[in-house]
N, C-alpha and C positions, 0 to 999 in steps of 0.2 A: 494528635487527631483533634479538629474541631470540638469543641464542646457541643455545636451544634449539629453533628453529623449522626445524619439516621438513614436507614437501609430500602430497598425498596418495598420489601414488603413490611414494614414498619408504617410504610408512607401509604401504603394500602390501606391499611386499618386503621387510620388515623385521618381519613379524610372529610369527616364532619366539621372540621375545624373552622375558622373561617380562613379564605384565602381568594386569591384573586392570580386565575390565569395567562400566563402574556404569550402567545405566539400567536401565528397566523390561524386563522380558523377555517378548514376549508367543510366543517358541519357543525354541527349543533351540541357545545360541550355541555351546554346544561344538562340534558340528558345522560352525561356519562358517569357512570360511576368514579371513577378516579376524580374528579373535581367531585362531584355529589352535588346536591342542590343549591345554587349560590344563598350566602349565608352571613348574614350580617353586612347587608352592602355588596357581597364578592362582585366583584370584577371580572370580565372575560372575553377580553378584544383579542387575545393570542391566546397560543397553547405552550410555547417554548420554558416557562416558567413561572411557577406560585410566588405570591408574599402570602404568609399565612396572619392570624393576628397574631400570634406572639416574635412576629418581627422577621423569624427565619424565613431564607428565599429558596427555592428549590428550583434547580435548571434541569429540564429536562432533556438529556444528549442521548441522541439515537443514533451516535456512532461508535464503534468496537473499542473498549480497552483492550490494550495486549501488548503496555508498558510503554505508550509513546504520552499519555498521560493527557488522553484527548479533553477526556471531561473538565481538566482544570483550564485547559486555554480557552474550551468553549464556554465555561462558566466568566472566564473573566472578560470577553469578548461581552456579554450579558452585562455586568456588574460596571464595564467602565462607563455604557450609553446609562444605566440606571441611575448611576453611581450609588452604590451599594455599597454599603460596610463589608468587607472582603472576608470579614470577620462572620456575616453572618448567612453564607453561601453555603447550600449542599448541593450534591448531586447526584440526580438520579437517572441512572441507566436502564431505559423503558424498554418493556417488551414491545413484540410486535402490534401494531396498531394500524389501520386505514389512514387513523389522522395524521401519521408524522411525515407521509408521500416516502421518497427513494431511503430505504434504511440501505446503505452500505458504506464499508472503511477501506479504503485503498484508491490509489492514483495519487496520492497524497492530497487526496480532496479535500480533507475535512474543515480544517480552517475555512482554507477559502474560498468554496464553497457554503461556506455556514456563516462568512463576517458579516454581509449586510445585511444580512435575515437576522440574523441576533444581533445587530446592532440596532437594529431599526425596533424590536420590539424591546431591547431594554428602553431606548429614548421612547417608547409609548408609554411605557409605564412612568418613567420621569415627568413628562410631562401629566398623566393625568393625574398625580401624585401632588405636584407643584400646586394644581389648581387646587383638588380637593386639602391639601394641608393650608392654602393659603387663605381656603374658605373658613379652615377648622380656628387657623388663628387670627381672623377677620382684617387680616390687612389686602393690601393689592397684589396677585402675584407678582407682579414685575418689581415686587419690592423683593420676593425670597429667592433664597435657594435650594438645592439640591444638595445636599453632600453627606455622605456616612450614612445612608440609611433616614436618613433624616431632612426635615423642608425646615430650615433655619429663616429668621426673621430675626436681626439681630440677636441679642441675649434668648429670646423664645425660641423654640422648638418645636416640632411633632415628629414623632417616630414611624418608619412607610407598616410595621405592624398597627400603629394604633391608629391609623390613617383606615386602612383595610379593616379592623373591626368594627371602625363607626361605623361601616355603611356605604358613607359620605362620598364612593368615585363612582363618579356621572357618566364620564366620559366614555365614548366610543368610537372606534379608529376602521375603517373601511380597507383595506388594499391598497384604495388611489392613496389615500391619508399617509397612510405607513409607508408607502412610497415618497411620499414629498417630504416627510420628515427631514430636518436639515441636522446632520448630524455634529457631534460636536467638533472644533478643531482640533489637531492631532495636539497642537500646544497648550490646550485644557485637559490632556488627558493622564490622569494618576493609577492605574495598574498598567497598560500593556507597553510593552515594552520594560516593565521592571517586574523583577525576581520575584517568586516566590516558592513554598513548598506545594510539591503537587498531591492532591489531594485524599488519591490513592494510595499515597506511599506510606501511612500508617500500617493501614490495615493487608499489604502484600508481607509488610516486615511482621508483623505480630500473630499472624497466621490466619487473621479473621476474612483475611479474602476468598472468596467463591469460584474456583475455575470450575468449567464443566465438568473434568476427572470427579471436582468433591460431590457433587450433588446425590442427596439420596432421596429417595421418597419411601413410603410403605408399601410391603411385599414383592419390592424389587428384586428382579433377577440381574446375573450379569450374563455378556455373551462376547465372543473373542469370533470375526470373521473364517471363514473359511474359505480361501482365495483360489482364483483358477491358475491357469501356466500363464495367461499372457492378461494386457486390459481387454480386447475384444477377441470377439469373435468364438466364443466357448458357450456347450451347451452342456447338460451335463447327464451323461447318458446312464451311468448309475453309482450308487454310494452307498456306502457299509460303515455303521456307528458299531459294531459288535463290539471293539474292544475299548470305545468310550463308554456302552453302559458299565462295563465292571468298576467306574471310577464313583464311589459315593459322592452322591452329590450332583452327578452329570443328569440332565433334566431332559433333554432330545436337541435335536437338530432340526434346523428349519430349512427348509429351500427358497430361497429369494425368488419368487416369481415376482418381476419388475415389472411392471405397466409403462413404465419410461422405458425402459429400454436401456437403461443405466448400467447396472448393475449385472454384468452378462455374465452366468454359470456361478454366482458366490452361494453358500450356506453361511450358516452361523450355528455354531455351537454355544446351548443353550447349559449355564449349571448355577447353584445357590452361592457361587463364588470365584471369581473372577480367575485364581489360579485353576479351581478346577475348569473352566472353560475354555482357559489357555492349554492347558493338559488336551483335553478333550480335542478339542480343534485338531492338534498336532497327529491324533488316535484315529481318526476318522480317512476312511481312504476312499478315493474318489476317482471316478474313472471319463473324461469328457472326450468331447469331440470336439474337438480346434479346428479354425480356419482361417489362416491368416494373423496379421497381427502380431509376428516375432521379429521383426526385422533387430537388426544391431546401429550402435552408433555410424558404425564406417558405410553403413550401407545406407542409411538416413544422408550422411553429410557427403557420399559420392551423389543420390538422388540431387541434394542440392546444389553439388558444383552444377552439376547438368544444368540444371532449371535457369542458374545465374549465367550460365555460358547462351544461351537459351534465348535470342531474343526476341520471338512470339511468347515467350509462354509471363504469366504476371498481370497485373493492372500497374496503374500509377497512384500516386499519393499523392505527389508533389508535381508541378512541372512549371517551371519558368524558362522561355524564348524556346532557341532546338539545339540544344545540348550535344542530340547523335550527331548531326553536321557539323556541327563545331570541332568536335573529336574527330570526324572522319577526314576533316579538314586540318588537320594538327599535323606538324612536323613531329611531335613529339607526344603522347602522350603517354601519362603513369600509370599504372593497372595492376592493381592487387585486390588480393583473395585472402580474406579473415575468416577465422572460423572462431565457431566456439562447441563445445560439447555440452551432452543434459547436465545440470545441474540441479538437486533435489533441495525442497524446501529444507526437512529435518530440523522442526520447531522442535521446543524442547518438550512440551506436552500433545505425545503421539494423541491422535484421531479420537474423538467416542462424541459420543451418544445418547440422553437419558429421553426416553420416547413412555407416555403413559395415555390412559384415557383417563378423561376427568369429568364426569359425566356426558352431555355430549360434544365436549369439547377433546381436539387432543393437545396435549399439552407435548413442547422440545425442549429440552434444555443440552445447548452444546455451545460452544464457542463458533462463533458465525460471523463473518464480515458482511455478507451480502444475504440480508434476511429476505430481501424482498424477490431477489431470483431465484434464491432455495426453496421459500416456501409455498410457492405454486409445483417445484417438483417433487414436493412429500406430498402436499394435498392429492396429486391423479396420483400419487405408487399408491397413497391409504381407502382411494375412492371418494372423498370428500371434498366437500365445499370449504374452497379456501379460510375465507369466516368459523367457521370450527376449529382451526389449526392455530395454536399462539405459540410461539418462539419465544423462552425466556431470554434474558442475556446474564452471562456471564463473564466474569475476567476470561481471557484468551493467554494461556501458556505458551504465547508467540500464534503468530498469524503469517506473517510475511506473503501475504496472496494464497495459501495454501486453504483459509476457510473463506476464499469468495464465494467458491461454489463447494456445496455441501455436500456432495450426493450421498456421503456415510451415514445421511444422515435416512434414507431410505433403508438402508438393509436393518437399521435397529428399527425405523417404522414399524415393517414388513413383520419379523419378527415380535413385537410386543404386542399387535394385529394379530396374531398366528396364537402366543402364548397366554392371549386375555390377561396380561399382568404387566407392570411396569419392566422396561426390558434396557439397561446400563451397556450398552455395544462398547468394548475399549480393543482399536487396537493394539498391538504388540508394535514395538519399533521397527520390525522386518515387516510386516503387515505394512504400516504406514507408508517405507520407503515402496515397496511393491505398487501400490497403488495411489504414491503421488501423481501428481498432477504438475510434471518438472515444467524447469525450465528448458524449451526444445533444442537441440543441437540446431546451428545456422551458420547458414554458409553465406557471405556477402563479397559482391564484385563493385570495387571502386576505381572510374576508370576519370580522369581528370586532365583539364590540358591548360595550361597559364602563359602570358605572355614574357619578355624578356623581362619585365618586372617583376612575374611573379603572380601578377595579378589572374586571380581564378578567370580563366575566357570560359569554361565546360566542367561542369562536373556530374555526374553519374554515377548514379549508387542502385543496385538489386541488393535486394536480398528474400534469401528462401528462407522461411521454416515455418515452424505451425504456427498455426492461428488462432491461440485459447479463444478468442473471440466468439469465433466460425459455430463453436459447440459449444461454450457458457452461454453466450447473450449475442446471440445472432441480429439483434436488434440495434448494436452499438456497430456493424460494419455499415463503409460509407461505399459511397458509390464512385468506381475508379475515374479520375479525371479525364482519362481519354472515352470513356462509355464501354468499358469493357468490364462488365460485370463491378461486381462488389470489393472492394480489399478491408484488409484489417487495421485500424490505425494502432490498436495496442501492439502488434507487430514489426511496426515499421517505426513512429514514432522519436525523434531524434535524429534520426538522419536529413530530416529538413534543418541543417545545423543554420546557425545566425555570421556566417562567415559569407561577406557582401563576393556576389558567382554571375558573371553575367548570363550565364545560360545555367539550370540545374534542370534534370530530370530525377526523381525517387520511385524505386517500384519495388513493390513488395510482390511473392509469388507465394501462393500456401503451396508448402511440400505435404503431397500427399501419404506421401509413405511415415512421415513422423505422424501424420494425423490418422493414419488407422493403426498406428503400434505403440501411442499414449494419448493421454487426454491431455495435448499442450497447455498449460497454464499460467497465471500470474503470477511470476515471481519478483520479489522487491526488487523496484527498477526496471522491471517488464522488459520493453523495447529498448531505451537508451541503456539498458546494462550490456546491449552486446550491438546496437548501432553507433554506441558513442566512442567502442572500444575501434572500431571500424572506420570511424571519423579522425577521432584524433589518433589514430597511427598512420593514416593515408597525408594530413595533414603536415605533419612529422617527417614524415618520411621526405613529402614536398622539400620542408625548409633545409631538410641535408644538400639534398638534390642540388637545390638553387646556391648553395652554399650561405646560408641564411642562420640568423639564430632560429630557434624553435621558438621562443616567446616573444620577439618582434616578431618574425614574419607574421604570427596569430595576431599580433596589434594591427599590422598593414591588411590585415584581411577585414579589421572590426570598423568597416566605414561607416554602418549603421544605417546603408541605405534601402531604398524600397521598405518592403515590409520588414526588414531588420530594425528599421528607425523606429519600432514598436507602436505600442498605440494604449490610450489609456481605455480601463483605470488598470487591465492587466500586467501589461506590458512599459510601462512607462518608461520612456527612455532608451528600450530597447538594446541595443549588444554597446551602446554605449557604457551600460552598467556591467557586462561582460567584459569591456574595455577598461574599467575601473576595479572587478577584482583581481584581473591578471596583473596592472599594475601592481596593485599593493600585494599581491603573494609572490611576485619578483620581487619586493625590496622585502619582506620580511621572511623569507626563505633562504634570501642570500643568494640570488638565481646569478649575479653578477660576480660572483666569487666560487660559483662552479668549475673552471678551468684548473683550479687552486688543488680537488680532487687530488688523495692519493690514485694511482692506476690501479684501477677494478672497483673503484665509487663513480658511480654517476649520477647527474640530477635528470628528473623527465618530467617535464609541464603537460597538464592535459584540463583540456575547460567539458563544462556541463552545463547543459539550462534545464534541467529536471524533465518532467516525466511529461509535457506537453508543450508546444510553442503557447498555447493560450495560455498555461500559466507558466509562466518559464521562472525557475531559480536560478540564477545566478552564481556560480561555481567555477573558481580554479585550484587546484591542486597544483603543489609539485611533490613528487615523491624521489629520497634521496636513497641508494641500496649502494651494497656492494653484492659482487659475482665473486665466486671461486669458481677458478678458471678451470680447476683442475675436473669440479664434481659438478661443474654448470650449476648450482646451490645460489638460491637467490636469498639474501637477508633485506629487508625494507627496514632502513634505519630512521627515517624521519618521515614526517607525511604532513604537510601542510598546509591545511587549506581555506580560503577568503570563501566568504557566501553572503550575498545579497539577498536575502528571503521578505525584502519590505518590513511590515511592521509587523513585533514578535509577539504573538499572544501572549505568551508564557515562554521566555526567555532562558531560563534552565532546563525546561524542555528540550526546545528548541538546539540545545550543544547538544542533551546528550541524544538526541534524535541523530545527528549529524555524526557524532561521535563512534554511536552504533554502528550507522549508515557506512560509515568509514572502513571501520574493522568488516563490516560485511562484504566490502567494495574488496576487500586485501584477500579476504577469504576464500571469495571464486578467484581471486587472480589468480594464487598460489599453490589453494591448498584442496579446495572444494571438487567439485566435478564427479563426473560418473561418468560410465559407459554403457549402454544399452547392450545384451549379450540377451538372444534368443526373444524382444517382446519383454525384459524384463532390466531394473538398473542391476547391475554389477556387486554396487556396492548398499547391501542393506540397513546395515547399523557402524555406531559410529566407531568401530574398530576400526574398519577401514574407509569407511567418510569419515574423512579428517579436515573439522572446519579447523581456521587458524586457535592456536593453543598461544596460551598465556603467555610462554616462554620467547612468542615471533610478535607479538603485539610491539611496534617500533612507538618512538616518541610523536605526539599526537599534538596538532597544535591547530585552531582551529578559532578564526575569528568573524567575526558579524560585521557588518556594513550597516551600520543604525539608519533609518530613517523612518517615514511616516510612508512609505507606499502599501498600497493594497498588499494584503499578505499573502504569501504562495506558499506549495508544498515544501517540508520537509523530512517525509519518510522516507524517500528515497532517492534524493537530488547527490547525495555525498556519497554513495555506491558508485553513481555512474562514472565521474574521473580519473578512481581510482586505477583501476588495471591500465588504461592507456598511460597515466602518468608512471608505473611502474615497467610497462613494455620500453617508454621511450627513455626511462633511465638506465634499463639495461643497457640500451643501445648505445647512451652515452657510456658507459661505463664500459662498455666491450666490443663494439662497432657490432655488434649480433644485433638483427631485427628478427623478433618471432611477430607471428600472425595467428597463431593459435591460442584458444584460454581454453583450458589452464595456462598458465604457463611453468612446466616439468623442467628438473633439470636437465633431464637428457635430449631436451627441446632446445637448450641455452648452450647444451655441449654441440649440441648439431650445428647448431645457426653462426656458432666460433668456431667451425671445420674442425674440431677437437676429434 
């Protein structure tokens, strides 16, 4: 660990010190306590980070840890415009605040969304840094430099802490200013793109890290939910604690009346210890009135053949020329139907809650992705003014979209409101699966027509299923391209694939029966986790057809035109760079000595451009298995994959970001999945959700594409590949094509007339 690494509430009571703030300001920091009254000279043209005077720099990151090791890329993103001694970086994970605008972690934003905003205020403080040392050491500034912490003049020096306690920075930087900043070139630049240790991983190994489970405060109670039969539609007509009073220790029970409307028919059982409140919970019997709201997976993914078969029903996403003409004009077109089933988050640290009043503030402390759309829905369940309300943060014991939206975070409100005392909500791992927030069951129709070449003339793509959108943040659907109402792009997303079409149609449809029998959510990889599985097996499938290899034909498709030919600073280069890592994971997979296969190994290629065309990663996989013909048993032996992610904050990161990504992609292929039975999953705890185990983890190989491009996401660009590259290796391995994920073995015996 740093020598120099301090906590955030260390950094709380230590802020007399002197320092000088660098972010964007969009109020008045003098005023705030966390800077305190500028002091010895301080500085305050941003808020993103301190130099204090004893030299330490402090980044302040307002997006989620929860092991992708945000804070050390965004500190080094900071530290390369500053250029900063690497050596004398800390960082601190802020609560909620007005000043830091959108707090949330997922869509694999955080980088890329945060590179020029922290680039631009580390090069502010550079520069005004340069001046005030150049003044301190009486030469010209265009005679020094910047480097290490330090404004060098030949053999002279001055240090950016002892810069900061003269006084001596003048300077102040406007928006336009910060804007025009010319930043450095990618070939002066000494941290990003090179290694380092990340800067959390002390304190996760030594036990000193903070998940929301640890936190305690004084006279805290704990409390374990009390859940209805289904997520909606329950009210709850009456309940009997009798034979939880007999439990020492059980304190009462509370009724969740929700003011949102969230929370429909829950209690909490309330005791001075967490097992008794789990006891208690299970003691308490409850008697409701349901309506609605139980449907099962088969009756979800029958609604959605329908919807896709269906063609009034949907908006558009996408639309280039007329696609339906084209198709209806085809001698020939291809047309299949992919499905997938729910899929449960199952972080390793189930759900909680620590909810207090701190005089008239209230205070939260939970593991949260999305603090700024949670916290307006505790402030109406508690009846207060948003401003009253602060969000600690904590490490996240895994996240994977399951704490974008918080609502757990209401029933512990509701309750330490009710108890007048601090009130610790954990659930139980059957609790948690009961009330995720899955991935929804979808049904997708891909119907497509090419000429004798090959070449895409129409393609068309539906697909149904819920809409996390529709009900987290209603504010982020767009408006359907043809004028028919609103659709969801976290839904759809992905299926506007980068493969040159001269007609495509995309249309997403909310099924409604998944959206009144769960709360569809964001799961890692969102939309391309099950449009990309729908892309490239439709794709695949073509290159058989046409008698074509699968990873040429995919090259004959990447002609890089129209909006394919990308566009900067996003996109640059566009599926040309898609065209450059399928090359290189055909020559170091061995794609060309495939045929070579003992019978029952096959290889299957499958490409990805991560979680949005605006930022697109660049992704190909091949994945190499064998079948047992006898037990349809699928083993994934190799997994290979090129990624283009531009330029790497933090490059050790960044594998094993990928590397996760990977085993998480393998995981719903194979092993993950559920089924909705009555309004509820199947499968609660991990006895029988079974993510991939140690024993199926195949050899992992996983390379980077170095350059200087704008950086993009990678929390979940290396999920999306996977299953399609594993569907299209079965198929080489055994002429079986499946369309469904999971993929079971008695799906692989089916699909081999076994």
């Amino acid at each position: 660990m740093s020598a120099f690494y301090v906590n955030r509430r260390w950094f709380l009571a230590s802020v007399g010190s002197a320092a000088v703030a660098m972010g964007f300001l969009p109020f008045d920091a003098k005023a705030d306590p966390v800077f305190g009254a500028p002091d010895g000279g301080g500085y305050e043209p941003t808020i993103w980070y301190e130099i204090r005077g004893d030299g330490r720099i402090l980044v302040h990151v307002t997006r989620a840890e929860m092991g992708q090791h945000i804070g050390t890329a965004l500190a080094r993103i900071v530290a390369e415009e500053l250029e900063a001694d690497w050596a004398h970086v800390e960082i601190d994970h802020v609560d909620t605040n007005p000043r830091w605008g959108e707090m949330v972690t997922g869509g694999s934003w955080s980088v890329h969304k945060s590179f020029d905003q922290l680039s631009r205020a580390g090069a502010a403080g550079r520069i005004a840094l340069l001046e005030a040392g150049a003044r301190m050491l009486g030469v010209p500034e265009g005679e020094c430099v910047a480097r290490d912490s330090q404004i060098r003049h030949g053999n002279r020096a001055v240090g950016y802490g002892e810069i900061v306690a003269s006084g001596r920075i003048e300077r102040k930087f406007s928006e336009e200013e910060l804007s025009a900043i010319a930043l450095k070139p990618a070939s002066e630049r000494r941290l990003l793109n090179r290694d380092t240790v990340a800067r959390d991983v002390p304190a996760k190994v030594n036990g000193a890290a903070i998940y929301g489970i640890d936190r305690k405060v004084a006279d805290m109670v704990y409390a374990r939910p009390v859940l209805p039969p289904t997520r909606y539609g329950n009210t709850i007509a009456s309940w009997d604690d009798v034979a939880a009073r007999k439990l020492p220790g059980y304190l009462r029970t509370v009724v969740i009346d929700d003011p949102t409307g969230t929370c429909q028919g829950w209690l909490v059982a309330v005791a001075e210890s967490w097992p008794i409140a789990a006891k208690a919970a299970e003691l308490i019997e409850v008697r409701y009135r349901s309506n609605g709201g139980d449907a099962s997976d088969d009756q979800m993914l029958a609604e959605g053949e329908r919807l896709v078969e269906n063609p009034s029903t949907g908006g558009i996403f996408h639309q280039d020329g007329d696609a339906l003409t084209r198709i209806a004009e085809a001698g020939d077109v291809h047309d299949g139907i992919y499905r997938t089933h729910t899929v449960l988050h199952m972080q390793l640290e189930p759900l909680n809650a620590l909810v207090w009043r701190d005089g008239r503030t209230w205070r939260v402390h939970a593991g949260n992705q999305w603090q700024t759309i949670t916290l307006p829905l505790v402030a109406k369940a508690l009846g207060i003014e948003q401003g009253d309300l602060v969000f600690e943060t904590s490490y996240l014991g895994g996240g994977f979209g399951r704490r974008l939206y918080c609502e757990f975070i209401v029933p512990a409100a509701l309750a330490a409101k009710a108890m007048g005392r601090p009130v610790k909500l954990i659930f139980a791992r059957s609790d948690d699966a009961r009330m995720d927030q899955p991935r929804s069951p979808t049904v997708q129709r891909v119907r497509s027509a090419t000429d004798p070449q090959g070449r895409l003339l129409a393609y068309d793509h539906r697909c149904a299923a819920g809409w996390p959108t529709a009900t987290i943040s209603p504010g982020f659907l767009a408006p359907s391209k043809d004028g028919n109402g609103m659709v969801d792009p976290f839904a759809i997303n992905g299926a506007d694939h980068w493969y040159d079409a001269a007609s495509q149609r995309i249309s997403t449809i909310r099924n409604d029966l998944v959206q009144g029998t769960m709360l569809p959510g964001y799961l890692r990889s969102v939309a391309p986790g099950y449009t990309t599985w729908a892309v490239e097996t439709h794709v695949d499938e073509l290159a058989h057809k046409l008698g074509r290899d699968p990873a040429e034909y995919r090259l004959a498709l990447l002609g890089a035109k129209g909006r394919n030919a990308g566009a900067a600073p996003h996109a640059v280069g566009g599926s040309n760079r898609l065209r450059a890592v399928l090359e290189r994971v055909m020559e170091k997979a061995g794609w060309s000595n495939r045929r070579a296969l003992p019978p029952g190994k096959g290889m299957g290629i499958a490409l990805g451009t991560g979680q949005e065309r605006d930022m697109p990663t660049w992704i190909a996989t091949v994945a190499q298995v064998s079948v047992d013909r006898a037990s349809g048993a699928v083993k994934v032996e190799r997994i290979t994959s090129v990624v283009d992610a531009g330029t790497l904050a933090h490059p050790d990161g960044a594998l094993a970001q990928v590397e996760g990504s990977i085993l998480w992609g393998l995981s719903m292929a194979l092993f993950e999945g559920t089924t909705y039975e009555k309004g509820l999953p199947r499968d609660l705890n991990l006895d029988t959700y079974t993510p991939v185990r140690m024993p199926d983890v195949p050899e992992i190989e996983v390379e980077f594409v170095r350059n200087d491009h704008m950086p993009v996401g990678l929390g979940e660009p290396g999920v999306i590949s996977i299953a399609p590259a594993v569907g299209n290796a079965i198929f080489a391995a055994t002429g079986a094509r499946v369309r469904d994920l999971p993929i079971r073995p008695e799906a692989v015996r089916a699909a081999m007339g076994a």
